[in-house]
mmCIF file of the N, C-alpha and C atoms, coordinates in Angstrom:
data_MODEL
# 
_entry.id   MODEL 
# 
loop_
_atom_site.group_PDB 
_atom_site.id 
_atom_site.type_symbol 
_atom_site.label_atom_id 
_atom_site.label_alt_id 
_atom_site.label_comp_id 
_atom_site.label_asym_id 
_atom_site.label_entity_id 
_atom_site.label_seq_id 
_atom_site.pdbx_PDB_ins_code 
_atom_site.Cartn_x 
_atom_site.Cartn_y 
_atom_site.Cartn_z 
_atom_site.occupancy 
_atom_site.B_iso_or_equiv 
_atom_site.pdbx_formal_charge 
_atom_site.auth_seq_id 
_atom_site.auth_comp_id 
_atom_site.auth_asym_id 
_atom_site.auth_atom_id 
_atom_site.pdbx_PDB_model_num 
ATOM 1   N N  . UNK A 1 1  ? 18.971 -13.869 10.142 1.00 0.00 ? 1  UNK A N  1 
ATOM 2   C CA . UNK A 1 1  ? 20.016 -13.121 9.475  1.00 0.00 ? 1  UNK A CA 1 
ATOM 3   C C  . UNK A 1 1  ? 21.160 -14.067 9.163  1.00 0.00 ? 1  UNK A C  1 
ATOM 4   N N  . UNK A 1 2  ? 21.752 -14.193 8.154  1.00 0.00 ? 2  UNK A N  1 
ATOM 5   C CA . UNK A 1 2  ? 22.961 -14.857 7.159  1.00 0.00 ? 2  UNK A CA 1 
ATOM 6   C C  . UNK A 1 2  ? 23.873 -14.165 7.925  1.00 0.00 ? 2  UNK A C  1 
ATOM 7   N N  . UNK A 1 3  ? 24.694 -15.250 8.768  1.00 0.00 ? 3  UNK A N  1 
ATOM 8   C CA . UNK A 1 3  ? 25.807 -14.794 9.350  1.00 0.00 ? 3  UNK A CA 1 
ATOM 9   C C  . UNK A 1 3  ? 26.658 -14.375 8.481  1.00 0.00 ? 3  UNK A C  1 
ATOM 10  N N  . UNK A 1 4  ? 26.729 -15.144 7.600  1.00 0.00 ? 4  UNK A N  1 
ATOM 11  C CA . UNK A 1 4  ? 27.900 -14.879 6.620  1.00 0.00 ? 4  UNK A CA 1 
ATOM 12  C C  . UNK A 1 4  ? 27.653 -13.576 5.475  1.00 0.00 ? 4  UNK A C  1 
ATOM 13  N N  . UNK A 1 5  ? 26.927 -13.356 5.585  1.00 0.00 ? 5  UNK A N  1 
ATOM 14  C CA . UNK A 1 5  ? 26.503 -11.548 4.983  1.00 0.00 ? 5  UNK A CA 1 
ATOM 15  C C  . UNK A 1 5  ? 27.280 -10.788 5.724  1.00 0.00 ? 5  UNK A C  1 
ATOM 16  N N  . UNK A 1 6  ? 27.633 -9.739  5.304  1.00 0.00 ? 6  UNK A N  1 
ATOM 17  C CA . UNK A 1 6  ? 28.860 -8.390  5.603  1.00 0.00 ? 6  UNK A CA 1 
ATOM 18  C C  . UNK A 1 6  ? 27.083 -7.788  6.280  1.00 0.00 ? 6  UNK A C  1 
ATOM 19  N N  . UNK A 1 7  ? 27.316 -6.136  7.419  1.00 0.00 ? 7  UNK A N  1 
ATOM 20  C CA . UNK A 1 7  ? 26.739 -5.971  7.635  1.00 0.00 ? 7  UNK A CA 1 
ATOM 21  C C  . UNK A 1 7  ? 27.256 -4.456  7.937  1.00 0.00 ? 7  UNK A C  1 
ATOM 22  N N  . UNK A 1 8  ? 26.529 -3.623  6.738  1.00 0.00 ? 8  UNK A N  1 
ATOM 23  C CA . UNK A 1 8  ? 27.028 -1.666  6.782  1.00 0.00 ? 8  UNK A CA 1 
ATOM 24  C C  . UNK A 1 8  ? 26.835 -1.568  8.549  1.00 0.00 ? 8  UNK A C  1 
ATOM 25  N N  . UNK A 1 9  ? 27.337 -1.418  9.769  1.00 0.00 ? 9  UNK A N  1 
ATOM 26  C CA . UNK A 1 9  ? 26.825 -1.028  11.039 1.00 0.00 ? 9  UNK A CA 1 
ATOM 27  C C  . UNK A 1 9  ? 26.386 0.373   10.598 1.00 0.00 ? 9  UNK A C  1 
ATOM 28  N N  . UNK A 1 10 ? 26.618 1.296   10.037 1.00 0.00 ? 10 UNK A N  1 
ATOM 29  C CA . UNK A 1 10 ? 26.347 2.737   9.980  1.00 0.00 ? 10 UNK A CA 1 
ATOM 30  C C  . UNK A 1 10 ? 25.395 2.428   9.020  1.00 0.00 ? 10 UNK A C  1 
ATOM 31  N N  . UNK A 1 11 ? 24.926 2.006   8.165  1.00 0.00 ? 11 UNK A N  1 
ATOM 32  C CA . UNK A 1 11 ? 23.342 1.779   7.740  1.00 0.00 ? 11 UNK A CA 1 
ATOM 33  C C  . UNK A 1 11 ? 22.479 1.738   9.109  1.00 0.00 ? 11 UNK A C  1 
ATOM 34  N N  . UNK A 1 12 ? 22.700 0.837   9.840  1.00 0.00 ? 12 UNK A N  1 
ATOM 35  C CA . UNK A 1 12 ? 22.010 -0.071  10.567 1.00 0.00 ? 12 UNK A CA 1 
ATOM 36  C C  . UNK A 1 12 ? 21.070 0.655   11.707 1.00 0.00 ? 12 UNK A C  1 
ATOM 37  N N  . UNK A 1 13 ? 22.864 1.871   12.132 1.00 0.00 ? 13 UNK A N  1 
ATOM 38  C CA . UNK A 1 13 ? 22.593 2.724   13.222 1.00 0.00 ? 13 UNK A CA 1 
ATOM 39  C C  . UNK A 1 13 ? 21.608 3.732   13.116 1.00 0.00 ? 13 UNK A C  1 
ATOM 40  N N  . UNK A 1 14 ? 21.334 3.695   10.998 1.00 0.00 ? 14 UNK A N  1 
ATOM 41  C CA . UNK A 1 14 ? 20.469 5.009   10.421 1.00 0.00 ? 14 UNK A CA 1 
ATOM 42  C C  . UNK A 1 14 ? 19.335 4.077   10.925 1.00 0.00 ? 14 UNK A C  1 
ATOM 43  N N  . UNK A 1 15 ? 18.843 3.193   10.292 1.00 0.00 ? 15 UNK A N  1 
ATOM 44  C CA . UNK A 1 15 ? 17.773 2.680   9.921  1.00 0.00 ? 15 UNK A CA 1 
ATOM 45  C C  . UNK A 1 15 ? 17.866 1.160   10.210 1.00 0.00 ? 15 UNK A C  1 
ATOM 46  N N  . UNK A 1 16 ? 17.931 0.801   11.864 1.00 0.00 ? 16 UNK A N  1 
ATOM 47  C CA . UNK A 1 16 ? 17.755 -0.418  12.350 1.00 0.00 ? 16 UNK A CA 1 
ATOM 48  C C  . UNK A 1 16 ? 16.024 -1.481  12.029 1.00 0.00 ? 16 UNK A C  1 
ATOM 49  N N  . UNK A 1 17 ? 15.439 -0.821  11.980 1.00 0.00 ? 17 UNK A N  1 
ATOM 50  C CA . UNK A 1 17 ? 14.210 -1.836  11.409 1.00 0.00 ? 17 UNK A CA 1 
ATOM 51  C C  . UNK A 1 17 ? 15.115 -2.621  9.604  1.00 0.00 ? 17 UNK A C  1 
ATOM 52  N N  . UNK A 1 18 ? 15.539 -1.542  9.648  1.00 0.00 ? 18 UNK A N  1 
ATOM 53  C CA . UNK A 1 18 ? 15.281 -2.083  8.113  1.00 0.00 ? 18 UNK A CA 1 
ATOM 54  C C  . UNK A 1 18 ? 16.791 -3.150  7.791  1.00 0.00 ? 18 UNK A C  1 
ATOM 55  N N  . UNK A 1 19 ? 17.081 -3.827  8.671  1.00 0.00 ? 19 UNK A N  1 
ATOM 56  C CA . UNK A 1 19 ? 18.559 -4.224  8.850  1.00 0.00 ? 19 UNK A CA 1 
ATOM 57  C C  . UNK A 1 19 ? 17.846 -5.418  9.340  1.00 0.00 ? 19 UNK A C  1 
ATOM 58  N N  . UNK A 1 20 ? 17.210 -5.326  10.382 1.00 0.00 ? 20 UNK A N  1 
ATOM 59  C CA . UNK A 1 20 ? 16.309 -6.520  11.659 1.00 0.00 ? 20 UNK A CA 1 
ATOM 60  C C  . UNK A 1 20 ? 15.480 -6.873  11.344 1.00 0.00 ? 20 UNK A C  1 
ATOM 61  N N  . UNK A 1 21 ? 14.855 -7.964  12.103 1.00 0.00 ? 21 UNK A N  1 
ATOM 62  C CA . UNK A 1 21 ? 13.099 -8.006  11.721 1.00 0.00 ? 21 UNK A CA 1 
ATOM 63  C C  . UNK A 1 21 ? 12.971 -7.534  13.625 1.00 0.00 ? 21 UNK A C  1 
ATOM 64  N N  . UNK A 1 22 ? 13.831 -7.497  14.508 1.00 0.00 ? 22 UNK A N  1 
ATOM 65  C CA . UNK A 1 22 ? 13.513 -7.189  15.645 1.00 0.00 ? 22 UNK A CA 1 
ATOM 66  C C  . UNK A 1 22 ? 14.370 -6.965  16.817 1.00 0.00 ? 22 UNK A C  1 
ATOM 67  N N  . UNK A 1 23 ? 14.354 -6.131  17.628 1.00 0.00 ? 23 UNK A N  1 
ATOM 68  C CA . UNK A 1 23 ? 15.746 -5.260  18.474 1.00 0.00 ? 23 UNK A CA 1 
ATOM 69  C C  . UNK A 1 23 ? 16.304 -6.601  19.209 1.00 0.00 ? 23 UNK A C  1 
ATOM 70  N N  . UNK A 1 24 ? 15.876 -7.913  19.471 1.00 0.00 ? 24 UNK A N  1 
ATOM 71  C CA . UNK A 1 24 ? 16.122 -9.368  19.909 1.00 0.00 ? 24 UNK A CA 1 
ATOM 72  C C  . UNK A 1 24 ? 17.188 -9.683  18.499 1.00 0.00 ? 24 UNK A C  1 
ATOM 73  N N  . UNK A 1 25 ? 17.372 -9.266  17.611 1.00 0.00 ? 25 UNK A N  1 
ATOM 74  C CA . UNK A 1 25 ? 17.869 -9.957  16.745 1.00 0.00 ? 25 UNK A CA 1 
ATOM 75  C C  . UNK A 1 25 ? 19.057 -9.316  16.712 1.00 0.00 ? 25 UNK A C  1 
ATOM 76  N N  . UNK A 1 26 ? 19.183 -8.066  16.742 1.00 0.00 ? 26 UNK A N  1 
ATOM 77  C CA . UNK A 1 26 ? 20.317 -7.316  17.034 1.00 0.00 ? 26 UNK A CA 1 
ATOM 78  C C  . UNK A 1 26 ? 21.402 -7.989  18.056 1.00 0.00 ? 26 UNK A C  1 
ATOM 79  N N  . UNK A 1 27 ? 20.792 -8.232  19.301 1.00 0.00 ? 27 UNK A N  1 
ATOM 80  C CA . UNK A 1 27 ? 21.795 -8.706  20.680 1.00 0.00 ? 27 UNK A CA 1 
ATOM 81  C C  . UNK A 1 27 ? 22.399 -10.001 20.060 1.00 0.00 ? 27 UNK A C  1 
ATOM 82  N N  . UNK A 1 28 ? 21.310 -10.926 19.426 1.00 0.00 ? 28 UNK A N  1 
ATOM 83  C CA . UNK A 1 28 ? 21.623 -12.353 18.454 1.00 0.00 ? 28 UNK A CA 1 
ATOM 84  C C  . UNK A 1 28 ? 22.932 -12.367 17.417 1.00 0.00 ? 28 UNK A C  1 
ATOM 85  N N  . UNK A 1 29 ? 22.690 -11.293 16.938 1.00 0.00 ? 29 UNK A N  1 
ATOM 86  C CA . UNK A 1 29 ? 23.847 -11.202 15.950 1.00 0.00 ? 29 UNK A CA 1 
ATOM 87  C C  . UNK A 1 29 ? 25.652 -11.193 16.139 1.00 0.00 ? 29 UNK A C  1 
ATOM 88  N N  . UNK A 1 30 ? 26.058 -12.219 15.972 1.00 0.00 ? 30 UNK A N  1 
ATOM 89  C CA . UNK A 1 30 ? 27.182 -12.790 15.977 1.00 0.00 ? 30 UNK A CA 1 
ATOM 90  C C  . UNK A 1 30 ? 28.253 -11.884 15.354 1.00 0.00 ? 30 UNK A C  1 
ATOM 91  N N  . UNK A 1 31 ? 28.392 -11.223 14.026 1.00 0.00 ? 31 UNK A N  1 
ATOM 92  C CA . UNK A 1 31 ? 28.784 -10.298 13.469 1.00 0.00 ? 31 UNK A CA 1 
ATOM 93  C C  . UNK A 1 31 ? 28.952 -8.890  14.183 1.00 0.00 ? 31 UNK A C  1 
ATOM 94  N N  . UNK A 1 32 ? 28.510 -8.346  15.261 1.00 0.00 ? 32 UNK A N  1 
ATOM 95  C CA . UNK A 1 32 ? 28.511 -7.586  15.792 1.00 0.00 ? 32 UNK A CA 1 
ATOM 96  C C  . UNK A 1 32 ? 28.886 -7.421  17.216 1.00 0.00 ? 32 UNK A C  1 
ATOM 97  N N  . UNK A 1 33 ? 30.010 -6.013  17.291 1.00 0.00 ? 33 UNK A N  1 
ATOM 98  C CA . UNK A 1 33 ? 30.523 -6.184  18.696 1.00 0.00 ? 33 UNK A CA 1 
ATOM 99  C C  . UNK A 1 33 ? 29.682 -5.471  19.676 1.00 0.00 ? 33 UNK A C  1 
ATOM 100 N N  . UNK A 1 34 ? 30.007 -5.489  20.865 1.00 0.00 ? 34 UNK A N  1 
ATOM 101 C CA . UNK A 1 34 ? 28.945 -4.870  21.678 1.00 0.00 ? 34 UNK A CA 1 
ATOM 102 C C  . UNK A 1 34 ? 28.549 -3.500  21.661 1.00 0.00 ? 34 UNK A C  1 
ATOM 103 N N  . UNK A 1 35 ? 29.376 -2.597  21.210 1.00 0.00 ? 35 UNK A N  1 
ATOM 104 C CA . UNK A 1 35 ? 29.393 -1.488  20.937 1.00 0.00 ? 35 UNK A CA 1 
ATOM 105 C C  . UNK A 1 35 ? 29.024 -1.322  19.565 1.00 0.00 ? 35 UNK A C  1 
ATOM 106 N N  . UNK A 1 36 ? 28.773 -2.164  18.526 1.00 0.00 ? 36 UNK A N  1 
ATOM 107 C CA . UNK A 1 36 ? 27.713 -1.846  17.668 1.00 0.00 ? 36 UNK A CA 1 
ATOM 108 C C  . UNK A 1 36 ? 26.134 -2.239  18.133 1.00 0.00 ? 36 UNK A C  1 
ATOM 109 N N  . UNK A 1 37 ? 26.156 -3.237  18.863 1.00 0.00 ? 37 UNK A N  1 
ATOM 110 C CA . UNK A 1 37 ? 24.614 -3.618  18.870 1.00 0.00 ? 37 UNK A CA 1 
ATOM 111 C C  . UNK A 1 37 ? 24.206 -2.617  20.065 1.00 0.00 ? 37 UNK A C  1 
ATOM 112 N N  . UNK A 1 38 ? 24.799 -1.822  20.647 1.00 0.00 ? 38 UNK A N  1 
ATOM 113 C CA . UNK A 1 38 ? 24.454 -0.952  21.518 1.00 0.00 ? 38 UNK A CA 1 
ATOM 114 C C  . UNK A 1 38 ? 23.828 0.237   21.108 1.00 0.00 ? 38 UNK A C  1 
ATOM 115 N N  . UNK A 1 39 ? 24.716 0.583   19.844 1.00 0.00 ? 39 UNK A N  1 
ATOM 116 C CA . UNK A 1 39 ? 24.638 1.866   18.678 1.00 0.00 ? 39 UNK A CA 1 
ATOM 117 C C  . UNK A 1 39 ? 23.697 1.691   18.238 1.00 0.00 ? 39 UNK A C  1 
ATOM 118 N N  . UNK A 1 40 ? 23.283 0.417   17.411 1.00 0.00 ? 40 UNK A N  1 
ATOM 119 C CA . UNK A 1 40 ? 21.852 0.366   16.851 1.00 0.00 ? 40 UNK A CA 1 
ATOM 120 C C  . UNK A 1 40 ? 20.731 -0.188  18.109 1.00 0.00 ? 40 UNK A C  1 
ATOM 121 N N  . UNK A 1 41 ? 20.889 -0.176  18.860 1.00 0.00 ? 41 UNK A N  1 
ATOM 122 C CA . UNK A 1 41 ? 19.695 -0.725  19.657 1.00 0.00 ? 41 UNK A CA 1 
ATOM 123 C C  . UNK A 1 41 ? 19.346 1.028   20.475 1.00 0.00 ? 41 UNK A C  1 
ATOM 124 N N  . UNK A 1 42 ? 20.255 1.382   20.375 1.00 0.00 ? 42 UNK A N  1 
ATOM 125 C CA . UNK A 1 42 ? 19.988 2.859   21.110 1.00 0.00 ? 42 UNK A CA 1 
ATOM 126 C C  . UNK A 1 42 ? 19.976 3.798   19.787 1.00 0.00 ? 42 UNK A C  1 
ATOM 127 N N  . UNK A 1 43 ? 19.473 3.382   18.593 1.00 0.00 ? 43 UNK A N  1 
ATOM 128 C CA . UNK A 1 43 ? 19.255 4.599   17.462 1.00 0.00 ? 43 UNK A CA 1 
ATOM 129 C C  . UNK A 1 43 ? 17.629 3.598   17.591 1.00 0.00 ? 43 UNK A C  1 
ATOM 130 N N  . UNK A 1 44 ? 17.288 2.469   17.662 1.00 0.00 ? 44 UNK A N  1 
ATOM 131 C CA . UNK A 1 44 ? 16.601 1.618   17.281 1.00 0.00 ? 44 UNK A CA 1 
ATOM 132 C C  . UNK A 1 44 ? 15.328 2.637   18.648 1.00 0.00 ? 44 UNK A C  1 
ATOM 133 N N  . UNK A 1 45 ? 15.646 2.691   19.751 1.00 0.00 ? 45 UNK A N  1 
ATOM 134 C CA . UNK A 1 45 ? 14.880 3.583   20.581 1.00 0.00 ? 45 UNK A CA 1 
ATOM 135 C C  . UNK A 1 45 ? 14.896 4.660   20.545 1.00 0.00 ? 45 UNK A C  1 
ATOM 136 N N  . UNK A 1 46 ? 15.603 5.499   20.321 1.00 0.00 ? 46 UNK A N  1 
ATOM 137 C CA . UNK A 1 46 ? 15.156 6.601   19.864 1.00 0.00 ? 46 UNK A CA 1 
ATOM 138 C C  . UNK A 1 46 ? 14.170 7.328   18.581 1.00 0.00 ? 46 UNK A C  1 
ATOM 139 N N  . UNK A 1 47 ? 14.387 6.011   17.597 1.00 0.00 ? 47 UNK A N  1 
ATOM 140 C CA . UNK A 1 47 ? 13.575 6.187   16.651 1.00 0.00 ? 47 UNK A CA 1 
ATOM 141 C C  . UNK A 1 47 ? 11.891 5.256   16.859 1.00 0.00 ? 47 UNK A C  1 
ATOM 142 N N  . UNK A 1 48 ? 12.224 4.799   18.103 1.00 0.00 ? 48 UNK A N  1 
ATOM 143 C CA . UNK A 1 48 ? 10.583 4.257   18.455 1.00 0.00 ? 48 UNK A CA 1 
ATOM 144 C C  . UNK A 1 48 ? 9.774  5.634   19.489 1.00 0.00 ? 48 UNK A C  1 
ATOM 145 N N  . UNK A 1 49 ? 10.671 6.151   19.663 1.00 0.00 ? 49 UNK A N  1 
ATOM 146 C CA . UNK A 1 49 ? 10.235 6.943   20.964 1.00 0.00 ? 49 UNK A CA 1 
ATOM 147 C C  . UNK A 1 49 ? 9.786  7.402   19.881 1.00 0.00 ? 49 UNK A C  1 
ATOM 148 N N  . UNK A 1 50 ? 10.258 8.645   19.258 1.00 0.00 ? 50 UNK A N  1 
ATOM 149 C CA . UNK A 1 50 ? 9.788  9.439   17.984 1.00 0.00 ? 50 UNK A CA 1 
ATOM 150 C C  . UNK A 1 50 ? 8.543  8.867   17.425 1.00 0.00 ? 50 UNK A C  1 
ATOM 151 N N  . UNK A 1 51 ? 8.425  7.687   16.889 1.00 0.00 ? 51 UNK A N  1 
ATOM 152 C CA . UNK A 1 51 ? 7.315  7.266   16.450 1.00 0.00 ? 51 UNK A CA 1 
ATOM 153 C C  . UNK A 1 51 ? 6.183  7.120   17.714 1.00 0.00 ? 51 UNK A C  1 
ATOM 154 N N  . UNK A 1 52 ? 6.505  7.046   18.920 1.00 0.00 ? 52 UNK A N  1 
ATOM 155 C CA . UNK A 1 52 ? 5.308  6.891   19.607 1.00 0.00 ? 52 UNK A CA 1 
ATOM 156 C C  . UNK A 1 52 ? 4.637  8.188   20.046 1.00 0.00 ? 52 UNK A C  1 
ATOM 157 N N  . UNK A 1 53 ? 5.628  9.763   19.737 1.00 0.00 ? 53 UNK A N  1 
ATOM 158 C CA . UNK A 1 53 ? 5.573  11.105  19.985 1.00 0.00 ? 53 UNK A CA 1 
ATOM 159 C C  . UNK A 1 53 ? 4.575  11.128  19.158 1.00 0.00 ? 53 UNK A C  1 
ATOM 160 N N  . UNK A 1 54 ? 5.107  11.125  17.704 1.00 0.00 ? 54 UNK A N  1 
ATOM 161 C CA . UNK A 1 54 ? 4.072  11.518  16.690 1.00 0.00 ? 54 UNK A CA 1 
ATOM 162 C C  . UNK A 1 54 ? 2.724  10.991  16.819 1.00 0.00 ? 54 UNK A C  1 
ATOM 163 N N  . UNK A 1 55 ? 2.534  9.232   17.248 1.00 0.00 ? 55 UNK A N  1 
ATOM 164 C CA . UNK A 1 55 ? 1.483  8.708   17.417 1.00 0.00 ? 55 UNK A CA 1 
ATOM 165 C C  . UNK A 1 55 ? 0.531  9.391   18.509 1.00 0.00 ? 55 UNK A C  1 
ATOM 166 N N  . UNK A 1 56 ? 1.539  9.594   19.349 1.00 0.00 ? 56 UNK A N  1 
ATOM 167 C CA . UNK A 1 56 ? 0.535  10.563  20.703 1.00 0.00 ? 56 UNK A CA 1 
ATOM 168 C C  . UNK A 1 56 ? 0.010  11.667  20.299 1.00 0.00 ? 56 UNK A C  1 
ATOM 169 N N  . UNK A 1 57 ? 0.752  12.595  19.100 1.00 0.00 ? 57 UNK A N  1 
ATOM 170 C CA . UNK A 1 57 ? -0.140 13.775  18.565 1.00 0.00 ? 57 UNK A CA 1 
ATOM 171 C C  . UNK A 1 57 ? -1.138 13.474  17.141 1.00 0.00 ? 57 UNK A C  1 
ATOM 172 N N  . UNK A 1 58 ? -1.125 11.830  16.858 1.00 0.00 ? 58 UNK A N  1 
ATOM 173 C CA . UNK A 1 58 ? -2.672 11.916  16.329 1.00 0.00 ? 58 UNK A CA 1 
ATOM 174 C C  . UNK A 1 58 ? -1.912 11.190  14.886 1.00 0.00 ? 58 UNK A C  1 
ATOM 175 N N  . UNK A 1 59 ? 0.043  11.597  14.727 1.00 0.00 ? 59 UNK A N  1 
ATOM 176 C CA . UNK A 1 59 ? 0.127  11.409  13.127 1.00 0.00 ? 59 UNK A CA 1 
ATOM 177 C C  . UNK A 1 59 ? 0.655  9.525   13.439 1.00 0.00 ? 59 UNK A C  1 
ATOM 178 N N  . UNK A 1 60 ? -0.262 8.851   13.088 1.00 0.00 ? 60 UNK A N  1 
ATOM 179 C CA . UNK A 1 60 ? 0.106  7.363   13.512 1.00 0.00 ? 60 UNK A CA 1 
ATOM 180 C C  . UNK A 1 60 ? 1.152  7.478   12.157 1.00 0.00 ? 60 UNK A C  1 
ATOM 181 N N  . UNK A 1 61 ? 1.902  6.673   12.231 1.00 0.00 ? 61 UNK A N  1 
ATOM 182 C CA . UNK A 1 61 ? 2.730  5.591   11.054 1.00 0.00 ? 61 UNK A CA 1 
ATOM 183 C C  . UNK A 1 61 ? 2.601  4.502   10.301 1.00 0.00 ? 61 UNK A C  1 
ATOM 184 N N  . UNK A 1 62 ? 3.285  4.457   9.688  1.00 0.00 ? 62 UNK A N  1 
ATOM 185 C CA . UNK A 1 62 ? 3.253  2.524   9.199  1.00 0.00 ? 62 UNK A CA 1 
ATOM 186 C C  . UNK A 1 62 ? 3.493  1.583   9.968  1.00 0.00 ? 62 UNK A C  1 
ATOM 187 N N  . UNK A 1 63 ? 4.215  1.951   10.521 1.00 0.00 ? 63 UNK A N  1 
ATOM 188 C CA . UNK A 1 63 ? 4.442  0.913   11.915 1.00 0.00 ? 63 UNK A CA 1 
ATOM 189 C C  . UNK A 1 63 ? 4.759  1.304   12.934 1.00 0.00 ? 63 UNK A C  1 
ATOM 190 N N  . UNK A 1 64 ? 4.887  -0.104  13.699 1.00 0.00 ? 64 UNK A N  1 
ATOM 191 C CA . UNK A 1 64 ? 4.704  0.381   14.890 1.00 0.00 ? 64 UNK A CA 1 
ATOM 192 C C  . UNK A 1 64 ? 5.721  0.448   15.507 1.00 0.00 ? 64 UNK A C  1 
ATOM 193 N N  . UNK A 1 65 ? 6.107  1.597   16.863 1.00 0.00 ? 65 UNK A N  1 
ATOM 194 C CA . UNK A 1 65 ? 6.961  1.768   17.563 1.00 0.00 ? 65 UNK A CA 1 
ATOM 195 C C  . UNK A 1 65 ? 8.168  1.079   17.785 1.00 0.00 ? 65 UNK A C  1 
ATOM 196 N N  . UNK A 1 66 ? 7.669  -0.002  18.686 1.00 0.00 ? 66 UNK A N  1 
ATOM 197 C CA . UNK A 1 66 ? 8.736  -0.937  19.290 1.00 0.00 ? 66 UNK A CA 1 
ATOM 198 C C  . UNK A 1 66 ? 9.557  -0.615  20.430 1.00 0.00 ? 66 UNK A C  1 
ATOM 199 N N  . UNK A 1 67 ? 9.389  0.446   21.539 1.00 0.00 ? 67 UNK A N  1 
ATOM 200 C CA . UNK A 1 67 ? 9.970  0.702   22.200 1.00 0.00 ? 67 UNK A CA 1 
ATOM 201 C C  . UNK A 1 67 ? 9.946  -0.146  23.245 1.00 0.00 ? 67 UNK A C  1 
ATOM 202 N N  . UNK A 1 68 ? 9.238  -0.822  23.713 1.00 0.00 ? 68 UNK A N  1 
ATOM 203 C CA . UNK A 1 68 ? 9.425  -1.810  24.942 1.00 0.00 ? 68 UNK A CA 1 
ATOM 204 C C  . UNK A 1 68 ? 10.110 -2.980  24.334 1.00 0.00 ? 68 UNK A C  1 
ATOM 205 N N  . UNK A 1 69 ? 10.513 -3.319  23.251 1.00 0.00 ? 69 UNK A N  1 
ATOM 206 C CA . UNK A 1 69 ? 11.435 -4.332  22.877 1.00 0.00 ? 69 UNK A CA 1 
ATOM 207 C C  . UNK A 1 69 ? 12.824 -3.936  22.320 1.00 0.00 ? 69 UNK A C  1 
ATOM 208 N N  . UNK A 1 70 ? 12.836 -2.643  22.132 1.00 0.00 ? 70 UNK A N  1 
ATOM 209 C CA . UNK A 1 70 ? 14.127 -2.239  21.857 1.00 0.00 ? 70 UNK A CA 1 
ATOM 210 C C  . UNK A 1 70 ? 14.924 -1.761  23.472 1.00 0.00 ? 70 UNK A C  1 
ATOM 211 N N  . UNK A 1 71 ? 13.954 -1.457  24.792 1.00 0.00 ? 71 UNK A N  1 
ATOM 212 C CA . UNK A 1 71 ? 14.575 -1.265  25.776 1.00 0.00 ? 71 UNK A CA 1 
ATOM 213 C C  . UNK A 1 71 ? 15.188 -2.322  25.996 1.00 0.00 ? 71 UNK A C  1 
ATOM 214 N N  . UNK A 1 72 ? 13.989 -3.589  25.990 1.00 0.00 ? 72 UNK A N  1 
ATOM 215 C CA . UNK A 1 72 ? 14.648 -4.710  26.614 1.00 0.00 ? 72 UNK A CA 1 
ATOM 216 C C  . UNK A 1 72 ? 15.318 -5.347  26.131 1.00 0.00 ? 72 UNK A C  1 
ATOM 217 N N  . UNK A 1 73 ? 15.651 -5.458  24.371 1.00 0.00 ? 73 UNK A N  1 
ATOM 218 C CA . UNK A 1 73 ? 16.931 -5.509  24.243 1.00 0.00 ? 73 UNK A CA 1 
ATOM 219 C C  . UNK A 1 73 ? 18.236 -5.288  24.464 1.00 0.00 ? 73 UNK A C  1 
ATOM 220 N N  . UNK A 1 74 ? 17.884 -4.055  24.880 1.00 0.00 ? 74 UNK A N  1 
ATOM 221 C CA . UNK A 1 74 ? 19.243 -3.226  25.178 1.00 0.00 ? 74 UNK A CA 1 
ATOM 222 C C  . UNK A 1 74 ? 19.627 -3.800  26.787 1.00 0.00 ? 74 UNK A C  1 
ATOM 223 N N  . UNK A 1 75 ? 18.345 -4.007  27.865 1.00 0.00 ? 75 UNK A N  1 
ATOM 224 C CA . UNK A 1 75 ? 19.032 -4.393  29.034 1.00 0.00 ? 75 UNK A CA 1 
ATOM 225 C C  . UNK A 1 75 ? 19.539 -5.886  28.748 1.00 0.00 ? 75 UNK A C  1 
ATOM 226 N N  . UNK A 1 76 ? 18.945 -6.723  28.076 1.00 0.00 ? 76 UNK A N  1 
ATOM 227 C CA . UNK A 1 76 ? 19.792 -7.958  27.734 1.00 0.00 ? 76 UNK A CA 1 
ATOM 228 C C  . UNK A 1 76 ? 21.132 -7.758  27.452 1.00 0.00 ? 76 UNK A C  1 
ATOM 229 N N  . UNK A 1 77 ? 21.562 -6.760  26.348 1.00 0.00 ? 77 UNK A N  1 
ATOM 230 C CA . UNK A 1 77 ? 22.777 -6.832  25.825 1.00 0.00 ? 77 UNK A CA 1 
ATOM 231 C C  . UNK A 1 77 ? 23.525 -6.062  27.271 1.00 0.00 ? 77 UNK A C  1 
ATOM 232 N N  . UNK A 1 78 ? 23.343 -5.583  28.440 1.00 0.00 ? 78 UNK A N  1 
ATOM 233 C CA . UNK A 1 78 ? 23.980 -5.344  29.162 1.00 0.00 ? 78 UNK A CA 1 
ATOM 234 C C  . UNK A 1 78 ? 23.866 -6.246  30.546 1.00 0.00 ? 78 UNK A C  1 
ATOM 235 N N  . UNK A 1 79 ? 23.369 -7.370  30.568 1.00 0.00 ? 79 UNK A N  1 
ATOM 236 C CA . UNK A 1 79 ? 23.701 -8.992  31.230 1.00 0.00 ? 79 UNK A CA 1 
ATOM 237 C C  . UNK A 1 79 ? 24.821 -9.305  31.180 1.00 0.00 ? 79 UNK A C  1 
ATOM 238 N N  . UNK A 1 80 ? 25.463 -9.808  32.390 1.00 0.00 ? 80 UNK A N  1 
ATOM 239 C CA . UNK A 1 80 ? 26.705 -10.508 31.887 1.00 0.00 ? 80 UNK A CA 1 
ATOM 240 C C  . UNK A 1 80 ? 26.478 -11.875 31.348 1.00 0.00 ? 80 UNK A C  1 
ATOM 241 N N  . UNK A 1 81 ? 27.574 -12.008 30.244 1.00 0.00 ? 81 UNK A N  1 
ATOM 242 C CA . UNK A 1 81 ? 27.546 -12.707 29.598 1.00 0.00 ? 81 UNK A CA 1 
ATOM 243 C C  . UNK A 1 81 ? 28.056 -14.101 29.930 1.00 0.00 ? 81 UNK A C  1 
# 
């Protein structure tokens, strides 16, 4: 990600895949305070959980989940720094 790119956070928080290539890249991002990469890393799991619901009742997706990397993103971003 182009540090120097502006970055909508309220896009991000809608639709974090499509901002990232991965919930590791989020915590990475320099442009962002902790309380945004928190916002999208916790919209970023909730919208994997969802996708792994639907997958459990049979309707797979385009892609895939990501919930074990958006958790552990999120416990990274709460490491002290």
């Amino acid at each position: 990600m182009d540090a120097s790119k502006t970055l909508n956070v309220d896009a991000a928080v809608l639709d974090p895949a499509a901002h990232f290539a991965s919930p590791m890249d989020v915590v990475k991002d320099k442009r962002l305070t902790s309380s945004d990469k928190r916002r999208i890393l916790e919209s970023w799991v909730r919208d994997a959980e969802l996708l792994s619901q639907a997958e459990a009742e049979n309707m797979p997706g385009t892609e895939r989940p990501r919930l074990q990397e958006a958790n552990l993103a999120l416990r990274e971003l709460q490491k002290p720094q």
